[in-house]
N, C-alpha and C positions, 0 to 999 in steps of 0.2 A: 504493500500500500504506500511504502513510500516514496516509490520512484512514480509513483502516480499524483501524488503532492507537488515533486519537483516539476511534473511537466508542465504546471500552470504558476512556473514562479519566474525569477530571476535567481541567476547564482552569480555572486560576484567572489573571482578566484585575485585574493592577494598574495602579493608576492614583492619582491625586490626591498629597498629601502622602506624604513618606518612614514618619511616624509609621502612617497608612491605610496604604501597602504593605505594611510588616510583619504589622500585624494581619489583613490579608489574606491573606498566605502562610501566617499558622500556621491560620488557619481552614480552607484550602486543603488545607493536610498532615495538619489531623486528620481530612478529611469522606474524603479519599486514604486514611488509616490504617481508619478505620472501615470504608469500601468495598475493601480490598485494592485498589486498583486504580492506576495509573499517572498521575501528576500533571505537566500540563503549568504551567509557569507562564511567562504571558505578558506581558514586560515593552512593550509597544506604547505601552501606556498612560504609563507614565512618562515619554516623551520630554519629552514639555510641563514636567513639572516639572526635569529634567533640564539642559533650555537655559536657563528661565527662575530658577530658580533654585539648581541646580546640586545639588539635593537629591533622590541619588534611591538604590534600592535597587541598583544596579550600583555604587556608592560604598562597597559592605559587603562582606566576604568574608562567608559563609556556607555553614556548614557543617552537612551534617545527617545525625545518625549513628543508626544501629537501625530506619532505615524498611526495609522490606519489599516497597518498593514501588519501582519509578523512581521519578527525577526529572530531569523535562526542561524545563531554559532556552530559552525562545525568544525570541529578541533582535531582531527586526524594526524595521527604520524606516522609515515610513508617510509621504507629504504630509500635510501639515494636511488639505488639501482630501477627502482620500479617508476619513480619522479624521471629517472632521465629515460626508461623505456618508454614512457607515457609521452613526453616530448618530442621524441623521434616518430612516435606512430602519430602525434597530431600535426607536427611538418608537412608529413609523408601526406596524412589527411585532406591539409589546406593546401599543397601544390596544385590537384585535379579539381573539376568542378562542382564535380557531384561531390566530393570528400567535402567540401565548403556550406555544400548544401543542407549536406545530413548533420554536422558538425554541433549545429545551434549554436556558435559560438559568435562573437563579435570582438575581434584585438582592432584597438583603436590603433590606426596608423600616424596618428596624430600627437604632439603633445601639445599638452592645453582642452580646451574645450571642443569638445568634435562634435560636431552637428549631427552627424547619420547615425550619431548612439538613440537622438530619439525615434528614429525612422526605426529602425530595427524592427522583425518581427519576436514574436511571444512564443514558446519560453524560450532562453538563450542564457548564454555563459560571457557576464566580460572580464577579459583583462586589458590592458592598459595601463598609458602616460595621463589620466585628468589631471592634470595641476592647472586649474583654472578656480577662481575666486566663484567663478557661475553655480556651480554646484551646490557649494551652501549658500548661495544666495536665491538661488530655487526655492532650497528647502525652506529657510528663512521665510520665503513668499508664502508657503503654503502651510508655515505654521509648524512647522517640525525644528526644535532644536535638538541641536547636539551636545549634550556636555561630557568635555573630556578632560583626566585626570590624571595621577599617575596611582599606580597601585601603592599601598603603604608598604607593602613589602618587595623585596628586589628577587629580583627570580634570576637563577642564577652565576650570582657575586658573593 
């Protein structure tokens, strides 16, 4: 039943820098806020920055008040080896048409604020470069803030 959940959501996959995950998530909650619909965010991606440098979005409390929609943490920890086979088969994916097609994914080619994240169709998967002010300033519009903190305790030090 869960993969039946997921097909009518948003999944937003972080990854890279703590600064990139942020801007990722509020992208994530506006394209969630505009499509009503239920936002996965999936923190997979962050491990790497996590051990290697101890910088990640699980180091923030965050709080997000006036959405309309869930919001569901997913916390998963991956072997390298399975993280880097899963990248190579979703290359391999996005090189052919139809790989693109079936994908449901959307990777902004963009950094900053990209336009055809809201054109997109439903459900789908983003990653990406948002680092644009737009995004919480969406959310801001329509009533959703964000508050974010650090955790009292240091995970990992």
């Amino acid at each position: 039943m869960e993969w039946i959940r997921r097909m009518h959501s948003i999944k937003v996959n972080l990854d890279r820098g703590l600064g990139n995950q942020l801007f990722t998530l509020h992208a994530g909650l506006a394209l969630s806020a505009q499509r009503k619909l239920p936002l996965y965010i999936d923190l997979t991606g962050t491990q790497d920055e996590k051990f290697s440098r101890n910088s990640s979005i699980e180091n923030l409390k965050i709080q997000v008040q006036g959405a309309s929609f869930p919001i569901i943490w997913v916390n998963r920890i991956k072997p390298s080896t399975q993280i880097l086979l899963e990248r190579v088969i979703h290359k391999l994916a996005k090189s052919s048409k139809m790989g693109r097609r079936y994908m449901r994914q959307f990777r902004s080619l963009t950094y900053g604020y990209d336009r055809k994240l809201t054109e997109i169709s439903t459900p789908t998967q983003i990653w990406g470069n948002y680092q644009s002010f737009r995004y919480p300033l969406d959310l801001e519009e329509l009533g959703i803030e964000i508050n974010i903190s650090v955790k009292t305790h240091r995970i990992g030090i």
